[in-house]
N, C-alpha and C positions, 0 to 999 in steps of 0.2 A: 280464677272464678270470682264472681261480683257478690257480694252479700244483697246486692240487687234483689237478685234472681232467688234470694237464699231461702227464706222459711215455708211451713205451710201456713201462719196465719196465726190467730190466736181469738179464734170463736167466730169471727165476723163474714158470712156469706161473700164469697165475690164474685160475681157474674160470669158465667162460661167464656163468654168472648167478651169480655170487658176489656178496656184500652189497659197497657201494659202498667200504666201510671197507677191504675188503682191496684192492681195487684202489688205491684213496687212498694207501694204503701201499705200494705197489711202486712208485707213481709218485713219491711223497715220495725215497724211495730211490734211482730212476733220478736224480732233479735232484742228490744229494750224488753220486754217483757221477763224475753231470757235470761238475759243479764241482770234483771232485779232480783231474779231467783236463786241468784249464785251472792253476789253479793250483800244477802242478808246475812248469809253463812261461813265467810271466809272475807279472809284480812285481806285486803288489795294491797298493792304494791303501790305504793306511793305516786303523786304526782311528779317529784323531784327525778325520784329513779326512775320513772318511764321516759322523761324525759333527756335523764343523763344518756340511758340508753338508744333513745333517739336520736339525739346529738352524735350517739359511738356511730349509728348506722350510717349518718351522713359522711362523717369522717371517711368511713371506710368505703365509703361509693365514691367519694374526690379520692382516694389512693387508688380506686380500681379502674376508674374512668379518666382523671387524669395523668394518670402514666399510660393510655390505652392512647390519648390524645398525642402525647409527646411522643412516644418510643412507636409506636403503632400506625397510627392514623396518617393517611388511607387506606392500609390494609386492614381487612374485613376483622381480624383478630389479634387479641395481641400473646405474644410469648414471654411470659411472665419471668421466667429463667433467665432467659438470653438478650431480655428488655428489646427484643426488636418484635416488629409484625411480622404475622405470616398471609403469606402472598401463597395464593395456591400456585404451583407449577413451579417454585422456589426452595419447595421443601420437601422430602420425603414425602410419598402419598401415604394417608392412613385411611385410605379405602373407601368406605360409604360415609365415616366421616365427613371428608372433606367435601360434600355433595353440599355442604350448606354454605361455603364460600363461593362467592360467585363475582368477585371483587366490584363491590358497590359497596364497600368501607361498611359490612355487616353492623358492628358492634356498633357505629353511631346513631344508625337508621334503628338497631333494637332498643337503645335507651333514651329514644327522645323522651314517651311521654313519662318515662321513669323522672326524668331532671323536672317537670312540672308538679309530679305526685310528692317528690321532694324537696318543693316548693326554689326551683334552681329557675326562676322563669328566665333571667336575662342566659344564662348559662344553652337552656334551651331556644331563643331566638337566634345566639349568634349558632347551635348547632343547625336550626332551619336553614339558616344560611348559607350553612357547610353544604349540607345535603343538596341545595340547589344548585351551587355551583361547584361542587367537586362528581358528585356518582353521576356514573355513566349507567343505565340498564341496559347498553347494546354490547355487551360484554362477549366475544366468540368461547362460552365455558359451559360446560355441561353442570347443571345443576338438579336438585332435587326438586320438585313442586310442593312437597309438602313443606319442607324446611323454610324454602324462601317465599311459601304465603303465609304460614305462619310467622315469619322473624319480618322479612323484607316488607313485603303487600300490609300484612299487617301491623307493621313500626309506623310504617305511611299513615296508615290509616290512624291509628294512636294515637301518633303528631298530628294529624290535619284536625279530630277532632276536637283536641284541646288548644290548638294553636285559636281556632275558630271562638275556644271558649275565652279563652285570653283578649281577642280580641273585640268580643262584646264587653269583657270589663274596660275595656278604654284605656290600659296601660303600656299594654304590651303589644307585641307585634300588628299594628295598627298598616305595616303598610301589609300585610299578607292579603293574598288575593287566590285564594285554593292552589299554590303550585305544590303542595304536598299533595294535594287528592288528583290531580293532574299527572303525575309520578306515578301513584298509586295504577289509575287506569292504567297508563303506558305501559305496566307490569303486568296488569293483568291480562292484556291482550296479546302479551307474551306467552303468557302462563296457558291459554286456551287452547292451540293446537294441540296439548296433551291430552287434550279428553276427543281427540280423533280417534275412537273405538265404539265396537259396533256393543260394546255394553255401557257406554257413558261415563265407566271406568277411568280416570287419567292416567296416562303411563305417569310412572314413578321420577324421570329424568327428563328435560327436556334443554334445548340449547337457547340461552336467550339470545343466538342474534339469529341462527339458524333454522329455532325450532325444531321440528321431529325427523321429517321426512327427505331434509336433502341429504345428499351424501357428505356434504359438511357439518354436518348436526351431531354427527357420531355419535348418535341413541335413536331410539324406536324400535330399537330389537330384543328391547322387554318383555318378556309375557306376563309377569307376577306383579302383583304390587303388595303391599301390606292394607289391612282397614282402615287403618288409622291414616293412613296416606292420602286414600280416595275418601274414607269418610272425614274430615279434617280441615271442611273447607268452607261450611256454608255460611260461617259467620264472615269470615273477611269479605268472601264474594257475593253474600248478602246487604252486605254494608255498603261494599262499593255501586252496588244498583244501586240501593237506595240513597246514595250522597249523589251519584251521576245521575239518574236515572235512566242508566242502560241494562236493560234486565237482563240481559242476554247472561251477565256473570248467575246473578241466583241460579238462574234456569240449569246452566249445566251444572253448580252444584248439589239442588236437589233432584237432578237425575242420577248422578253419583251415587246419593244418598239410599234414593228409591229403591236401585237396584241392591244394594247392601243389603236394603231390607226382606228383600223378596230372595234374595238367597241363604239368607238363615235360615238354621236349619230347624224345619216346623215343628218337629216332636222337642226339643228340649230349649228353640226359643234363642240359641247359639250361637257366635259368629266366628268363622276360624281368623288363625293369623292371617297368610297369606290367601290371595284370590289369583283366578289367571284373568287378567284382563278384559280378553277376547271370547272365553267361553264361559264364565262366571265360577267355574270348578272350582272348587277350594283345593287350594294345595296345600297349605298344612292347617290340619284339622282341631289342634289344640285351642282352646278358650281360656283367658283370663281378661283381666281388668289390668296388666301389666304392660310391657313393649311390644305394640304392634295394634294393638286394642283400644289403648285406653282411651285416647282424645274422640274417639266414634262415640261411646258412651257419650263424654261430655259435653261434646254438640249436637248431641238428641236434643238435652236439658237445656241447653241454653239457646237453641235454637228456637225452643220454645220460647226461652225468656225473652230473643229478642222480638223476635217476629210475629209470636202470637200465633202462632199455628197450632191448632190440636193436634195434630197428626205425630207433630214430633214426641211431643210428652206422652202421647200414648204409647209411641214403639220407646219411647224411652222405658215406661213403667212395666210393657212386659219385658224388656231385656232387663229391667232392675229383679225382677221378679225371678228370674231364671240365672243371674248370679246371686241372689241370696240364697236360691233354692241347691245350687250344686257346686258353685264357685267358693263364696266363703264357707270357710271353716273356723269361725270364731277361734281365737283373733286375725287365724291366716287368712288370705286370700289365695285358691291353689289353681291352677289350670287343670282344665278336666278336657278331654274328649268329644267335641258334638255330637258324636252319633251314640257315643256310651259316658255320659255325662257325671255315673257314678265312679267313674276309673281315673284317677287323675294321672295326669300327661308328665307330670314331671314330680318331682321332690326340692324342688327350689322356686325361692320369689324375687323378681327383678324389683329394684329400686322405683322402678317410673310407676308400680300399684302407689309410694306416698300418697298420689295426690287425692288416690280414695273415699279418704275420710274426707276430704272434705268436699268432695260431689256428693257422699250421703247428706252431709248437712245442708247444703244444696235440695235436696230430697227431703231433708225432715226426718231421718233416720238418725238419731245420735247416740243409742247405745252403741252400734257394731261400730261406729265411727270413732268413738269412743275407745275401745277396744283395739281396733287395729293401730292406731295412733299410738295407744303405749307399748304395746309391742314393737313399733319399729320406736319409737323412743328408747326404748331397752337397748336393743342394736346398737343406736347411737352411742349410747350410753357405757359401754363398751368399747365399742371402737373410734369414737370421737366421730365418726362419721358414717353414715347410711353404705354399704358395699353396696357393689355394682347391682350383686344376685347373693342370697345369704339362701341356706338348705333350712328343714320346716324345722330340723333341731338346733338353728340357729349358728352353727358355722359355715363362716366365710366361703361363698361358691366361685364370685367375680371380684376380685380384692381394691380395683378403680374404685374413685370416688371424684366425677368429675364438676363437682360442685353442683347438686342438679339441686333447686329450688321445691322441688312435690311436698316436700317435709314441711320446710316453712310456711309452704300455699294453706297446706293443712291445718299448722296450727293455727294461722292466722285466720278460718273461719270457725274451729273450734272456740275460738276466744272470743270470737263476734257470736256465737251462738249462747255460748253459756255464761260468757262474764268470768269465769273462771279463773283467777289470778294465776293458777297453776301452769295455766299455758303461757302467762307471761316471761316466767322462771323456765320456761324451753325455751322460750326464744331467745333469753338471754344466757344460754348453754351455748346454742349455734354461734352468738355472737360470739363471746368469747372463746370457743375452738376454731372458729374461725381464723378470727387473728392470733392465736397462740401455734395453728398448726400451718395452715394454710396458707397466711402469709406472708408474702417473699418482699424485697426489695421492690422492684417494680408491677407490683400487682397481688393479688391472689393467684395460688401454683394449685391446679386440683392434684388430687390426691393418685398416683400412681400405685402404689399399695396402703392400704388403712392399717394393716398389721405393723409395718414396718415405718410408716410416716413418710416415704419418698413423697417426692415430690414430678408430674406431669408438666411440661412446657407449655401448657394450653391452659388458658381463661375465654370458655365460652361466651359469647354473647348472651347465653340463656342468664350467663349469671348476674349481667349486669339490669338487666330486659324484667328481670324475676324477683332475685332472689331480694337485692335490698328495698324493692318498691315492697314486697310482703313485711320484712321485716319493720317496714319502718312506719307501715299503717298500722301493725301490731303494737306500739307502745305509742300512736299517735291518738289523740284528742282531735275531736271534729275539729275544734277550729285552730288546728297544726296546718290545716288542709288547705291550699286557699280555693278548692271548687269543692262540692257536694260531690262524694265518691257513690254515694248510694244513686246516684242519676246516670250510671255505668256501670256496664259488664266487662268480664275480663276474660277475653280469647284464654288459649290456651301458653301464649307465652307471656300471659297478663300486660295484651294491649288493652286501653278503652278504648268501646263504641258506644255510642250515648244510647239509652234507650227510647230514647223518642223514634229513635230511625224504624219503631213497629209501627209507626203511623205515617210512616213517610213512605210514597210512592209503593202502596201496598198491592198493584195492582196485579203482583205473582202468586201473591199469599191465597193458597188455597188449601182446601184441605184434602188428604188423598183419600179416595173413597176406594180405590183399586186393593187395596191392603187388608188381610184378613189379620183378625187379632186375635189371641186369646183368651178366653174367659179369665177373668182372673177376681180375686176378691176384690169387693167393690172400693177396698179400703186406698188400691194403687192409682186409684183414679180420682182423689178424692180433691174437688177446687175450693175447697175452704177451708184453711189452717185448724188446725185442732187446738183446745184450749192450752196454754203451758202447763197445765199440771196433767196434762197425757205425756207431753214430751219430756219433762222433768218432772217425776211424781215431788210433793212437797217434801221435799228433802235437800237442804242444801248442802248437803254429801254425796250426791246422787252420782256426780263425775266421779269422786273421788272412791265409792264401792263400787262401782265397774273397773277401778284402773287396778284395785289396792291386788286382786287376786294376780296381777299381769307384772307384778313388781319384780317377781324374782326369776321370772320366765327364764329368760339370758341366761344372768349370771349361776340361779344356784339348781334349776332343775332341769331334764332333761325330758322332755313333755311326754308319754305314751299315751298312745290313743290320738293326738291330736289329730292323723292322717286321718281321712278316712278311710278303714278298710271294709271292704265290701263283705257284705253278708253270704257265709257260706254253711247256713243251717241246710239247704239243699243237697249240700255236699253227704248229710248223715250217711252211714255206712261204707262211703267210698272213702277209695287209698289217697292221702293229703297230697297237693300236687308236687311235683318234682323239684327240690331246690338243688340252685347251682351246686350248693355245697356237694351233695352225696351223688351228681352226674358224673358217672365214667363214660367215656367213650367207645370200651369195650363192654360196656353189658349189652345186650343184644333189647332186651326188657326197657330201659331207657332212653335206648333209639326212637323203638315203637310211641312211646311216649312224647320223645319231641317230634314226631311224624306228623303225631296227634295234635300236638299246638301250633303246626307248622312251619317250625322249624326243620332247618335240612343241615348238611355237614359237607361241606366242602374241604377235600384233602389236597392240600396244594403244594405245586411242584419243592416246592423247598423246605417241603417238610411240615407246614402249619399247617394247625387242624381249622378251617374257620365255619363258624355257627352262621345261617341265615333266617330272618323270620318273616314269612309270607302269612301276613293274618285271615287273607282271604281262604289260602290252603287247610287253616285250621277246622277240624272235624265239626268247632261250634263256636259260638262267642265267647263261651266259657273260658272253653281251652287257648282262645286267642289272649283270652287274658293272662289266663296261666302262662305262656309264651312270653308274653311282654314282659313281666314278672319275671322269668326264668333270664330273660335275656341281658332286663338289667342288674340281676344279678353277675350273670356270668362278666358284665363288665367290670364289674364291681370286684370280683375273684380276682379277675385276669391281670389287675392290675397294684392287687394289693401289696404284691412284693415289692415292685420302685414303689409305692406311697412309702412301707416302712423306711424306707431311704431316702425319703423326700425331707430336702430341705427348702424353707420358705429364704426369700431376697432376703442379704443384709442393708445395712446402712451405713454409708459414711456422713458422717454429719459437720461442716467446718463450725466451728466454735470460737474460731478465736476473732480480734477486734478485725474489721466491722461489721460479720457475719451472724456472731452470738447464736449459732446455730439455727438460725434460718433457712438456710441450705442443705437439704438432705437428697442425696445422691443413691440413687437405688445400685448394689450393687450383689455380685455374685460370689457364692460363696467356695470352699474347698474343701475335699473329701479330709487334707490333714490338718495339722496345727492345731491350734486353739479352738476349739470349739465357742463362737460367742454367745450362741443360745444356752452355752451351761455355764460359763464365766462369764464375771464381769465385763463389761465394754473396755475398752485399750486406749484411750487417750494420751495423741502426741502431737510435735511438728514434725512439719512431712519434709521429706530432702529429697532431690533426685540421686539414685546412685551413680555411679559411672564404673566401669559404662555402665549404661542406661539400659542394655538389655538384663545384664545383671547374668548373665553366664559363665562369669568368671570370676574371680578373685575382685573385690572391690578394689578401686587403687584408692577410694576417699571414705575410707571406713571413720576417720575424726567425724567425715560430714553428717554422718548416718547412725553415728553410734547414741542410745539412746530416742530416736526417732523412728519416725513410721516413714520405712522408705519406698522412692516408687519407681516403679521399674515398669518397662517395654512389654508387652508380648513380644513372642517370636525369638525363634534359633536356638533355643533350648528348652527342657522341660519346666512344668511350674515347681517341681518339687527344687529340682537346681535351684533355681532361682531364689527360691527360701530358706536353701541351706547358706547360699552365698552371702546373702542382708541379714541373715543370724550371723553367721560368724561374724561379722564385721557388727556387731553389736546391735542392729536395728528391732525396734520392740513391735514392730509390726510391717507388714507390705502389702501393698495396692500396684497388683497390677493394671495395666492401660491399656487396650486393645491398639494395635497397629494398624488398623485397618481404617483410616481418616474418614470421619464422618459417622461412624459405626453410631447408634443410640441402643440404648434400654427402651426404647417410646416403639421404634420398630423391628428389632431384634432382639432374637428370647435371650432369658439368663442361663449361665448351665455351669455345673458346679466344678470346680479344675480339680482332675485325676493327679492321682501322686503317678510315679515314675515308674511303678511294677515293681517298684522293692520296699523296704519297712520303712516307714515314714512316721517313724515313732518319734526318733529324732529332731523330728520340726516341731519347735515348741511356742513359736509366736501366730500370729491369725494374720490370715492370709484373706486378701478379699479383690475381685476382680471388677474392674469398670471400663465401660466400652470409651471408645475415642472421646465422643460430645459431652459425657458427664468429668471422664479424666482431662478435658482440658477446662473445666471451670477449675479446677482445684490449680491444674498449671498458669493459667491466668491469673489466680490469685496470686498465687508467687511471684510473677513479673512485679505484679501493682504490690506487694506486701510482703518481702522476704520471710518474714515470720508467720508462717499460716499453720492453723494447730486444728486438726481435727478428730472426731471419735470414733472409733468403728464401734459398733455393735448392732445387735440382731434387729433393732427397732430403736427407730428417734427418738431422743430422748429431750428433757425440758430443756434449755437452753440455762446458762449459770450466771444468775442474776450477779453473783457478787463478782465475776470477771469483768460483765459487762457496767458493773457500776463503777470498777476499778478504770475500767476502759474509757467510756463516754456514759454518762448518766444519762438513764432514761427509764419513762414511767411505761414506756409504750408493751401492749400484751406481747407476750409469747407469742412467738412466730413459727413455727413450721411449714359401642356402638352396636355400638355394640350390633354384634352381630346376635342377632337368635339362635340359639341352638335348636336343629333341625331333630324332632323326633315325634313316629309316628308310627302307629301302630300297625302300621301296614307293611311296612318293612325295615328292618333293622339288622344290624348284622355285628360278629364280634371275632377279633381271633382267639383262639385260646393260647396263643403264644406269641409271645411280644419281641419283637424283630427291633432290635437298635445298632446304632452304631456303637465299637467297643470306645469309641475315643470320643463322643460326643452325643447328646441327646436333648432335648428343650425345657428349659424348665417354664415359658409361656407360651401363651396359647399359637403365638404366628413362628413357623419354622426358621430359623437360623439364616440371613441370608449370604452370610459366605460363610467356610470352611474353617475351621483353627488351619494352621501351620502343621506341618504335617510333623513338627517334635513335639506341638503343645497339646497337653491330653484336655479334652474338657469331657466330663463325667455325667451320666444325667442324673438331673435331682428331679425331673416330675418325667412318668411315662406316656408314653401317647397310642390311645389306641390306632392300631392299622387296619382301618376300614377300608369296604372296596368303595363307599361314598365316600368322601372325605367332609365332616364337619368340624364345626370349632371344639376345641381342646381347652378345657377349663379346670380348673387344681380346685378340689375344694379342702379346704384348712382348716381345721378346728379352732373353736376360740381358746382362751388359754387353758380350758378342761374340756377333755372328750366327754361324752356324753356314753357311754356305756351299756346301759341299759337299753335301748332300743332294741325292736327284734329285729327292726329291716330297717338300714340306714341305704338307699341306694345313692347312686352315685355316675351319672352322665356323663364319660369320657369319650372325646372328639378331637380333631385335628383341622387345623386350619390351612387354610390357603394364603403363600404368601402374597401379598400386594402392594408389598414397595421396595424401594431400591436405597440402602445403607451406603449407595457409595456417593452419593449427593452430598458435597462438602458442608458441614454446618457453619462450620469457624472461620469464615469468610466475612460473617456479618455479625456475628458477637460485640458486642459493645465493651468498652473496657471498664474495668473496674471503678474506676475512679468519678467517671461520669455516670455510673449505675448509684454510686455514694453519692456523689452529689446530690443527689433525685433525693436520697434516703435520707440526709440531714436535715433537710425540711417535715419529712416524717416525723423526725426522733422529735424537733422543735417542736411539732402541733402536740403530740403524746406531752410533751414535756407542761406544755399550759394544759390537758388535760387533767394533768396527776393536781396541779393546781386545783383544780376545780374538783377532784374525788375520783374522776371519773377512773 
């Protein structure tokens, strides 16, 4: 988002339809205002350290961009692990992820106007030149629409507009002649056939050489799309009319938009996740500002910003109005219900609400912005990084962390708003867990679990496109910049488009008259900025007494009351509704009761009892509530037995010279041995045994004695196996899946059973890793006889004094989601959980081949057996349960697999030594930084 578009003003009238430039300017004005009110009251951060920090941000966008160049490019991404690209149709599919690769070498077309904001201009011409003569957009690949107009259409559009601005200064790309906005079209008219529905709606996938409808196109058999999909569009294909002047793009995205509008729902002002296409029916009926929502909000707002249309800022300020009014819950933001907007939908909040706070300041709203910001600061805070999905009492729901930028967007208009050096000291938090956790040799690794520190083979494009253009306007001075930032808005993957382009070929811009509103206080429609001492009463503590009560949130309290529960003084004199806890199946009294909230009970062939809920069937709305209540409770019961037994991923971490613990390998744990969540971590070198399966008598017990030895799946039990590498003296073992190709990225983890006898006698830690992660560790050894790693339950610092023994260096420490479907219309639970006795999942996607039919694997998380099948998610306490809650619930689901484990990875792995290579030049830039302090 554009600090543009950002304030209400500060006293000074501005004309309803005034050109956008004058608005632009009273907002520019509100933000100094702001920041003189903060800065009377609080010490700044020096010019030196904003700048040192500056300097770190650029640094680490040259490691992340040019290892993305070398190892990567022309493939759309790069694999930060394995230092190679990922080429869709090369790798394992990872489902609707991979919808955004469309191979048009993604990652260079999203960081053009990035290399310009951080002032890399020649860096940026020779990348135009990439883009012109390497991407093809006739690609035969089914992609998303929303992903590649926001990344693709709009990277084009980024680059064309600042190449264009470059090019009125006279230095730079002087021979440019619009072949980026030329591109741009040529994608858009690609992009078009998907809005061939009879509600103006885009299908969500379309084929860029085929498009929809041939039989080669293999999509258009969608009916759903998300809001944020169809609504998510009108800035890029606004911009592109207005550079081309082919209106035909606005057109079909403010029909898009239109109907969005006209199918909210009127009593509560609501928009669901999903829609159908074709009949406008909302298929899932939940509301929030989080995945699936959130970017519709935001190009209400900026749609306004660009275009100048009332119409948009009006459905913006009533839909603002209606998530203040039922959405937030100071400091949460929760999903509610549309048609019952006081019930909320869920008990957890997805990561992509960050970017919240700062669309309110966008709005002019800064206490709840305020607010919500330190609370997920808190999160971070905690966990080094934002989870995928964290529960309202703050433990871990979705444990990814794929580097997503909302956080920093955030702080970065917090800090333009109020001057507040406070937010400077976050951003340099991100920075440095960044590079202490996050990153690897060839790249930044996102984060595969935050509890455990593994590490994910994937560096989005979002991250380079996002996250360091925020950070690094955050600790920049105007004239760091060399164009006016405030003369541009920022899409939702923070492209620029100039804001002139509201005066440019305006001949769509109208205003919708068709559209009823609702009354709202006149205060949400207000076009002239309020004075700064309504937004910041005179106090320049004013940030710091909204944050100070939110400080301990996390770590030391466990919130009650936060939820909202609905008011049941109605209820006087009736029986309190039925909880899970005290349902028999045989009282005859409590049948009647879930009859009543309609619920039914299905006795099935094998013996399970299983619960269904039809909320339409319920006697009232009440009792549907009571039902929904009831039901995720009983999920909650059902599965509390495997949670007691639930263990979270361990970690193997290499440590020794040139890794220094960079490399953290997500790994599985076992029901015997050492326990590492109650012992200390195990640090050794690793040996292979021999044999390698490790079912018999070691014949090289010298080689393993003292060491953490590693051994084969397969042809014997895992308890054998750790009786065999004890006896022979080994002080720890890693087993390695047999099954070539196998990953932890798309295969679950699951905890290996002992042998059905006492396994008391196993007294070292035992820990399992699939093929692709067990051959970086084997790799190592080719390239480095001596390779020493640590097991334990979670990655730990890296050890400064081995690697100073080793090679000196100053450099930091290194280290989709699908939605879960729920809705109160139908829901369903078993009361008893069907697994297998030798195997069960410890994540979300099902196992996708077999163990060995001697190797036992154990489950460490359960999964409900629904007759829908949804996604399956562990939720994990932070390191203290929270206790006192009355109702902690708790959404368990199963997923569907969607890829094939037996795609060889180690085909194209790079080797060690040319991965170092890469990395000495690293240690050398760190090494003239520590020079300089940095």
């Amino acid at each position: 988002m554009s600090e543009a578009g950002g304030g209400r003003g500060c006293g000074s009238s501005v004309p309803q339809r005034a050109p956008w430039s004058l608005v632009a300017a009273a907002a520019a004005l509100c933000l100094v205002a702001a920041t003189s009110v903060w800065t009377a009251g609080a010490a700044p951060m020096s010019r030196e350290e904003r700048q040192k920090l500056g300097n770190q941000v650029l640094e680490m966008f040259d490691h992340a961009y040019g290892n993305y160049m070398e190892h990567a490019y022309p493939a759309d991404e790069l694999m930060p692990l394995t230092c190679r690209g990922r080429v869709r149709g090369q790798e394992p599919s990872r489902g609707d992820v991979d919808d955004a690769l469309g191979k048009f070498s993604l990652t260079l077309i999203d960081s053009l106007d990035t290399l310009v904001v951080l002032n890399k201009t020649k860096e940026f011409e020779d990348a135009v030149r990439k883009v012109l003569r390497d991407v093809n957009l006739d690609n035969d690949v089914v992609v998303s629409v929303f992903e590649t107009n926001i990344r693709v259409l709009g990277g084009l559009l980024g680059g064309h507009s600042l190449a264009i601005m470059l090019k009125e200064k006279g230095e730079y790309m002087q021979w440019y002649n619009d072949e980026l906005l030329q591109m741009a079209k040529q994608l858009g008219y690609k992009l078009l056939p998907a809005f061939n529905t009879t509600s103006g709606l885009p299908y969500p996938r379309i084929n860029l050489k085929f498009g929809i409808r041939k039989p080669e196109a293999r999509t258009g058999t969608e009916t759903d799309t998300c809001t944020a999909c169809a609504g998510t569009l009108i800035l890029e294909f606004a911009a592109l009319s207005r550079f081309t002047g082919a209106t035909i793009f606005e057109e079909y995205a403010r029909k898009a938009l239109d109907f969005l509008w006209e199918k909210r729902q009127r009593s509560s002002n609501l928009v669901g996740v999903t829609i159908n296409i074709h009949t406008g029916d909302w298929v899932r009926k939940d509301s929030g500002v989080g995945a699936g929502i959130d970017s519709y909000y935001e190009y209400l707002l900026k749609a306004y910003v660009l275009l100048g249309d009332d119409s948009f800022l009006e459905r913006f300020n009533t839909h603002y109005d209606a998530i203040m009014r039922y959405i937030s819950q100071p400091p949460l933001l929760l999903d509610v219900h549309i048609h019952k907007p006081m019930l909320n939908a869920r008990t957890w909040m997805d990561a992509l609400l960050a970017f919240f706070p700062g669309l309110q300041v966008l709005k002019g709203d800064i206490r709840p912005a305020i607010e919500t910001h330190e609370m997920l600061y808190q999160v971070i805070k905690k966990h080094n990084f934002l989870p995928e999905a964290f529960t309202t009492d703050f433990r871990v729901h979705w444990a990814q962390h794929p580097l997503r930028p909302e956080f920093a967007e955030s702080t970065y208009f917090l800090y333009k708003a109020t001057g507040d050096p406070y937010y400077l000291e976050v951003g340099k938090t991100l920075i440095e867990n960044l590079n202490k956790y996050a990153r690897v040799p060839c790249g930044f690794a996102a984060m595969k679990d935050v509890r455990t520190g593994s590490h994910e083979d994937r560096m989005d494009s979002f991250f380079l496109a996002e996250m360091f253009k925020y950070l690094y306007l955050l600790f920049a001075d105007k004239e760091d910049i060399i164009f006016d930032i405030e003369d541009y808005i920022f899409t939702t993957e923070a492209h620029l488009l100039p804001l002139w382009l509201s005066t440019t070929n305006q001949s769509i811009s109208k205003k919708n008259t068709t559209s009823e509103y609702t009354e709202l206080d006149d205060s949400n429609f207000d076009w002239t900025c309020p004075n700064t001492q309504i937004l910041f009463p005179n106090d320049p503590l004013y940030a710091q007494s909204i944050r100070e009560p939110l400080k301990n949130v996390v770590d030391k309290s466990c919130p009650r009351g936060i939820i909202r529960v609905r008011e049941e003084s109605f209820r006087s004199g009736a029986k309190p509704p039925l909880r899970a806890r005290d349902f028999m199946a045989t009282n005859p009294e409590h049948l009647e009761i879930l009859k009543k909230m309609g619920v039914s009970l299905i006795h099935l062939k094998d013996g399970r009892v299983q619960l269904v809920q039809h909320a339409i069937q319920a006697a009232s709305s009440i009792d549907a509530e009571d039902g929904l209540r009831f039901m995720q409770e009983m999920i909650e019961l059902s599965s509390q037995q495997q949670k007691e037994q639930q263990l979270p991923p361990r970690a193997v971490q290499i440590v020794s010279h040139p890794f220094f613990g960079r490399v953290v390998l997500t790994a599985g744990p076992a029901q015997f041995g050492l326990d590492l969540s109650k012992h200390k971590e195990t640090r050794g070198f690793v040996a292979s045994s021999k044999p390698y399966n490790g079912c018999s008598e070691l014949t090289n017990p010298e080689a393993v004695m003292g060491k953490i030895a590693l051994i084969q799946r397969g042809q014997c039990m895992f308890a054998e196996k750790a009786r065999n590498i004890q006896n022979a003296g080994a002080i720890g073992g890693i087993v390695i899946d047999d099954n070539e190709g196998s990953s932890s990225d798309t295969a679950p983890l699951f905890q290996m059973a002992g042998d059905g006898k006492d396994t008391d006698d196993i007294k070292i830690p035992m820990l399992f890793l699939f093929s692709k992660e067990g051959s970086i560790i084997l790799d190592a050894i080719r390239e480095y006889e001596e390779v020493e790693v640590l097991l334990s339950d979670k990655a730990k610092d890296r050890d400064p004094e081995m690697e100073n023994e080793e090679q000196p260096s100053s450099e930091n420490d290194s280290q989709n989601q699908s939605a879960e479907q729920i809705t109160s219309s139908s829901q369903e639970v078993d009361l008893v959980d069907q697994e297998s006795p030798e195997e069960s999942s410890l994540n979300s996607q099902p196992e996708s081949s077999s163990p060995t039919d001697t190797d036992n694997a154990a489950s460490v998380s359960a999964s409900e057996q629904n007759s829908n099948p949804v996604e399956n998610h562990e939720t994990t306490s932070l390191d203290g349960e929270c206790t006192d809650l009355d109702n902690q619930l708790q959404e368990q689901s199963e997923t569907e697999e969607d890829s094939n484990p037996n795609v060889s990875w180690g085909k194209k792995v790079q080797p060690i030594d040319s991965i170092l290579a890469d990395w000495n030049e690293d240690i050398e830039a760190f090494e003239m930084m520590e020079k300089d302090e940095l």
